[in-house]
N, C-alpha and C positions, 0 to 999 in steps of 0.2 A: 478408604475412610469416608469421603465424601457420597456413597453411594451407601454407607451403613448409616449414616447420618440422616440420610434423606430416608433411609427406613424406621428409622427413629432407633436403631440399636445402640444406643450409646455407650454400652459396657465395652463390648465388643472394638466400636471405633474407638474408646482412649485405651484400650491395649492393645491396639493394633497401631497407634499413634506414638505410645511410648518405645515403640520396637526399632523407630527408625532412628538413625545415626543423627549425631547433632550436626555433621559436616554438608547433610541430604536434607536439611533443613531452609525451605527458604520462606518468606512473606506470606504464601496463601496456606503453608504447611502450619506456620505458627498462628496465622487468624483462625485455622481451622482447628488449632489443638483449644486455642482459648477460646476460641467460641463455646466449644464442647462444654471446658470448665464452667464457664459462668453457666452454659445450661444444667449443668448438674451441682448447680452451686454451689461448686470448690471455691468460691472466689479467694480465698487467701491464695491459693495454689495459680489458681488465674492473674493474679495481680503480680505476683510473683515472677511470672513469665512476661508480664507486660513490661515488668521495670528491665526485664533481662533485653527484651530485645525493639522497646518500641522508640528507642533512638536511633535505630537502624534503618527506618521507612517512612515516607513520607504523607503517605494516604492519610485521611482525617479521621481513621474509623482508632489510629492508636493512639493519637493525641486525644481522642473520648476516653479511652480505656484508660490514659493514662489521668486524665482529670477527675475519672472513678476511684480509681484506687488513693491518688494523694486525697479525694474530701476523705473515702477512708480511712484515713491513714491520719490525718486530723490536719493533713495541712492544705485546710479550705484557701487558703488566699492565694496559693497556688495553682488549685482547680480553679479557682474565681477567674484569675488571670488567663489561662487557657481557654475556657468558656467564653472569655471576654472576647478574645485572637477567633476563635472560631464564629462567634458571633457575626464578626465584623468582614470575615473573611471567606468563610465558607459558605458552601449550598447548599440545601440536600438534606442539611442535617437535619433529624429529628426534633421536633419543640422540646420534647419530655425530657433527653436531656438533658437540656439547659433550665430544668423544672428543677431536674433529679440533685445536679448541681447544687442549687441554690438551698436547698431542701436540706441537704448534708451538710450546708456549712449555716446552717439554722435558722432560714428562714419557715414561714410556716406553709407545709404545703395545698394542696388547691385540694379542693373534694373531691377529684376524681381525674384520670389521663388518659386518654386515647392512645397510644400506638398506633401509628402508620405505616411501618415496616416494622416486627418486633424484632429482635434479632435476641441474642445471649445476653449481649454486654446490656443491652436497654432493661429487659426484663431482671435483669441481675440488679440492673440500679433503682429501677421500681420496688423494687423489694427492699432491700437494705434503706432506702430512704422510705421506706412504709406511705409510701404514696397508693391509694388506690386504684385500681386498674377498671377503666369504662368498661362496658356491657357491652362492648360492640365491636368484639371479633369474630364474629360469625363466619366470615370469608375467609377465615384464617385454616390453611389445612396441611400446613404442613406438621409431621409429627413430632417432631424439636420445639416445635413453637405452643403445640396443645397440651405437652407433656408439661415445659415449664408453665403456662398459664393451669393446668388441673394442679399440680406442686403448689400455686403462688399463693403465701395464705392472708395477699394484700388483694385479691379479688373474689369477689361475691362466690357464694356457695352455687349458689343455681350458675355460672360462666368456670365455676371449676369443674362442676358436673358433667355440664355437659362437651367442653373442654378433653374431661378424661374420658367418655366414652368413646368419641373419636381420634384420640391417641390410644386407646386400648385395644380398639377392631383395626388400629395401624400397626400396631406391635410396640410402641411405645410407650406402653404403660405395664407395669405387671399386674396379676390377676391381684396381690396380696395390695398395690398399692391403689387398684381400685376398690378394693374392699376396705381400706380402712377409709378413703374419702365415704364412703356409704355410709358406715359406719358412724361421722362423724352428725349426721343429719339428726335435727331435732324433729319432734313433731308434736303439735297441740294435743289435750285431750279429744277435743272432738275428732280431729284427722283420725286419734289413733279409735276411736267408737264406730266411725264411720270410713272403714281407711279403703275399701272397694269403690264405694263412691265418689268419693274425694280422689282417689286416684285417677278416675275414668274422668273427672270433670277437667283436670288438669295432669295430663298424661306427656310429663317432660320427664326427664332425669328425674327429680324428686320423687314426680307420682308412681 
């Protein structure tokens, strides 16, 4: 599972995920089934499983997971409260987050978030809190992570672009689902009068 993951196959890995026994099930088996989820943004299905099993463990990635899904779930004071505990107590953790957080339980969010490590659960909450995503994952290569930033339609056209070409030459992306982000591109009257030119001047994704 973790090595179709890391090819960006994601069909493949949650059916090969759902095949395992629930008895053969431990900690890195169920981070790795929800992570999938939130990248393919099942999150109801992902939250779901978080409530089933993240009183079971201790790590701070399910006490996140678990303060995503209660601000979804509309009971912000109880995310607030978790956010507050991991604030105060953890390391490591992401800022965005604690953005995402606060965001959901109505405050207003900031014009735009960086990600530092993106993982499922972050990008899941970037999204549902309609928080914008920075310009500035370039560095970013893994195919899980370019697949959900070209999907995210809380980040810039030009960083989904070019996002999905390199989840697309990964395998990551299907041919139908980069043709309809293409698709989706506006372009000026002039672009379209002069569109050899204009491409050749600025020859990224767009052009």
């Amino acid at each position: 599972v973790d090595r179709l993951l890391a090819m960006g196959d994601l069909a493949d890995a949650l059916a090969l995920l759902r095949l395992v026994p629930e008895q053969s099930r431990d900690e890195t088996f169920a981070r790795t089934e929800i992570e999938a989820m939130f990248y393919d943004n099942r999150i109801s299905d992902a939250c779901g499983r978080v409530s089933s099993v993240a009183g079971l463990y201790e790590d701070d990635y399910w006490k996140q997971a678990l303060a995503f899904c209660l601000a979804l779930g509309g009971d912000s004071p109880r995310a607030a409260l978790i956010a507050d505990l991991l604030r105060e107590r953890a390391t490591g953790i992401d800022p965005a987050f604690f953005t995402a957080v606060e965001t959901l339980g109505g405050q207003k969010p900031p014009e735009k978030v960086s990600l530092k490590s993106p993982t499922g659960l972050l990008l899941a909450m970037m999204r549902a809190a309609r928080i914008r995503l920075a310009d500035d994952m370039d560095g970013v290569d893994r195919p899980m992570v370019l697949r959900g930033m070209a999907l995210s339609p809380n980040a810039s056209l030009e960083a989904r672009l070019g996002a999905a070409e390199k989840a697309f030459a990964a395998g990551a992306l299907s041919t139908d689902e980069l043709i309809r982000l293409y698709l989706s591109i506006s372009f000026t009257p002039e672009e379209l009068t002069n569109p050899i030119s204009q491409a050749e001047a600025e020859w990224g994704p767009r052009g």
